[in-house]
C-alpha positions as CSV (number, residue, x, y, z in Angstrom):
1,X,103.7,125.7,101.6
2,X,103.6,121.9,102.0
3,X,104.6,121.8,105.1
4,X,101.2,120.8,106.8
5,X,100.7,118.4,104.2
6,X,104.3,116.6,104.9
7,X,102.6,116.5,108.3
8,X,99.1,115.1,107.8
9,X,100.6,112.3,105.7
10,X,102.8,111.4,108.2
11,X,100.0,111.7,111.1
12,X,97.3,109.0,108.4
13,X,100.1,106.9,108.4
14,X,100.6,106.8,111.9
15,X,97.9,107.5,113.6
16,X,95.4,106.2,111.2
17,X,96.2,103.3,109.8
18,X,94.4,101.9,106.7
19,X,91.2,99.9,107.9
20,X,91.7,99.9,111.2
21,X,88.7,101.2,113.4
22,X,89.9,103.7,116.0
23,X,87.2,105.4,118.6
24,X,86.5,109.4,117.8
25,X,84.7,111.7,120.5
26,X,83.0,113.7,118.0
27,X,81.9,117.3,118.9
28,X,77.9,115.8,119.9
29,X,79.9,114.2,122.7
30,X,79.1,111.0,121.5
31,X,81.5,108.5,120.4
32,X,82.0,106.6,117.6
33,X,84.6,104.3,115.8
34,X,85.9,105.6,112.2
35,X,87.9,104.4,109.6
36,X,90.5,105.5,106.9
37,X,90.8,103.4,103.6
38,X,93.2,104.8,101.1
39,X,93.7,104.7,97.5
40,X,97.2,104.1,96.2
41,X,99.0,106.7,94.9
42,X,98.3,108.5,91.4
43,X,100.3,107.6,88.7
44,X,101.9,110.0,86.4
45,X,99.4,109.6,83.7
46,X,96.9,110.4,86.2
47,X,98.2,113.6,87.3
48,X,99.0,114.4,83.5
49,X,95.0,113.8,83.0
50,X,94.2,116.1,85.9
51,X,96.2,118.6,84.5
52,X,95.2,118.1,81.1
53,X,91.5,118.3,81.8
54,X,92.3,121.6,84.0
55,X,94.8,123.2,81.3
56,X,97.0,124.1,84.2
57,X,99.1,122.7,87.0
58,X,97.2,121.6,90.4
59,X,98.7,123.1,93.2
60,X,101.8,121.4,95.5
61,X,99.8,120.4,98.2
62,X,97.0,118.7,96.5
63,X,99.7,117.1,94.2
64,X,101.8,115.7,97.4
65,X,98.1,114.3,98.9
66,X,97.7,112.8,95.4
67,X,101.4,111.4,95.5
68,X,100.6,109.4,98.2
69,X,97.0,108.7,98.1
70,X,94.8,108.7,95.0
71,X,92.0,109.0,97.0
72,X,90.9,108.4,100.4
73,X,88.1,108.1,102.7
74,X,89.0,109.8,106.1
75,X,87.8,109.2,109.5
76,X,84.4,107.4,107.8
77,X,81.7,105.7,110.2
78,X,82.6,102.1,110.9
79,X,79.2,100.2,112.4
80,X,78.9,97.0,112.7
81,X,82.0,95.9,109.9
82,X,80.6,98.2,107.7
83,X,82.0,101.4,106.5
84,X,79.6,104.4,106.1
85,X,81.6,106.5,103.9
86,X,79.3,109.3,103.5
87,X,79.9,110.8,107.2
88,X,83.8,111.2,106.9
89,X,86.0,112.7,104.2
90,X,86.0,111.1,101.1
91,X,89.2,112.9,99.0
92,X,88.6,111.7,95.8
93,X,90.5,110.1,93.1
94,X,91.5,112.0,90.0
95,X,88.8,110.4,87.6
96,X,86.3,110.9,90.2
97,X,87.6,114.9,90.8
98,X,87.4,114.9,87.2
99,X,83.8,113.5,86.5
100,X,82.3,115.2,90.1
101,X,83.8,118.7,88.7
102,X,81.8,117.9,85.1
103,X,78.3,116.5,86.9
104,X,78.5,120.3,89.4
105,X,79.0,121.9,86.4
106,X,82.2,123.7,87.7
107,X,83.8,126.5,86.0
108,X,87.4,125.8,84.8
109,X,89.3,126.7,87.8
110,X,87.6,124.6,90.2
111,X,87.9,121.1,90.6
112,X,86.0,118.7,93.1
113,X,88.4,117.2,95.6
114,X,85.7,115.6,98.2
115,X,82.8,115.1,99.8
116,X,82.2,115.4,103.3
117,X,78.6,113.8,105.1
118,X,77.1,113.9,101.6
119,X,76.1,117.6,101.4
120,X,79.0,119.4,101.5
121,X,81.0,119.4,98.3
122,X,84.9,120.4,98.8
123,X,86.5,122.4,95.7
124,X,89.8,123.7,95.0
125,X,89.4,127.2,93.7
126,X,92.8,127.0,91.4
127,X,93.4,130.7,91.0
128,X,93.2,131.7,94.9
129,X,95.1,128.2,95.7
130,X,92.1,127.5,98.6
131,X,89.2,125.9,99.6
132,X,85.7,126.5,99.4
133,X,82.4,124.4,100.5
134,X,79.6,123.8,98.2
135,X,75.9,123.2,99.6
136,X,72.8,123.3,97.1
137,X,74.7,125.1,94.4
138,X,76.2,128.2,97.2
139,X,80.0,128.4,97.5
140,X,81.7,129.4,100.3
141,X,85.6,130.0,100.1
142,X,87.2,129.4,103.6
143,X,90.4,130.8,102.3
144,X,92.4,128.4,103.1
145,X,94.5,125.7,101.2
146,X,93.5,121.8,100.2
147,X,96.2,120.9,103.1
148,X,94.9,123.4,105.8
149,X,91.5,121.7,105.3
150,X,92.6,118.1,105.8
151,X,94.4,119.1,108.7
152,X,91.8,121.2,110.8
153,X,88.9,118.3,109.7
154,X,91.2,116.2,111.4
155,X,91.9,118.0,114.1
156,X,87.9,118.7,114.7
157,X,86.7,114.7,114.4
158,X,84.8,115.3,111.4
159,X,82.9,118.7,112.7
160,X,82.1,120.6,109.7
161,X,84.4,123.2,111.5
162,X,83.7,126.7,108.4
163,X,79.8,126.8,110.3
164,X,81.0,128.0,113.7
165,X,82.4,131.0,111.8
């Protein structure tokens, strides 16, 4: 099961290196430069929290991303030395899952794991162990899992890839 994220770890610390502007050919067809910034990892007592707050255990893959990144803003605008987080990924840290799940309101097995260009809100539905997209108070499960996500909104340049379904 965690063998995509053992894989997109490897390929942010590679291929996108912390603060370092590379050029994306977005879907539009036009250019642009993004960025990744990452948190460092969550601590025990962080994941302990998480799990505390959730009265159950987070799932492996989420837990690995956590591992290594508490948090992370992926493949954000970069224009003119300034980062414009809200049109990449922003993966959340735990006290921000935790706070983000409380202000939507979410029911216990759902926690808030990101943000993508400000609209779309990214939850973990904990008892199916995937993903779903909330706009304007509508979820939409895209059945699939927290590292299946990261993976295919990499592979896609930030395209909000569950629409052309």
């Amino acid at each position: 099961m965690t063998e995509i994220v053992e894989k997109v770890l490897k390929e942010l610390k590679s291929k996108y290196k912390p603060n370092t502007p590379i050029e994306l050919n977005v879907v539009d067809g036009v250019p642009c430069n993004a960025i990744c910034e990452y948190k460092s990892a969550a601590t025990r007592d962080d994941l302990q929290l998480l799990e505390h707050y959730l009265g159950r255990t987070i799932p492996n893959d989420y837990k690995m991303f956590l591992n290594s990144y508490n948090g992370a803003s992926i493949l954000a605008t970069y224009e003119d030395g300034m980062v414009i987080k809200s049109e990449g990924l922003e993966i959340f840290d735990v006290e921000n899952a935790i706070d983000n799940s409380k202000n939507l309101d979410l029911e216990s097995n759902y926690i808030a794991v990101g943000i993508f260009l400000d609209d779309y809100w990214v939850v973990l539905d904990l008892d199916k162990n995937c993903i779903c997209i909330c706009e304007y108070g509508e979820m939409t499960e895209l059945s699939i899992r927290f590292e299946q996500f990261v993976d295919k909104f990499m592979k896609t340049s930030r395209h909000a890839f569950w629409q052309d379904q």
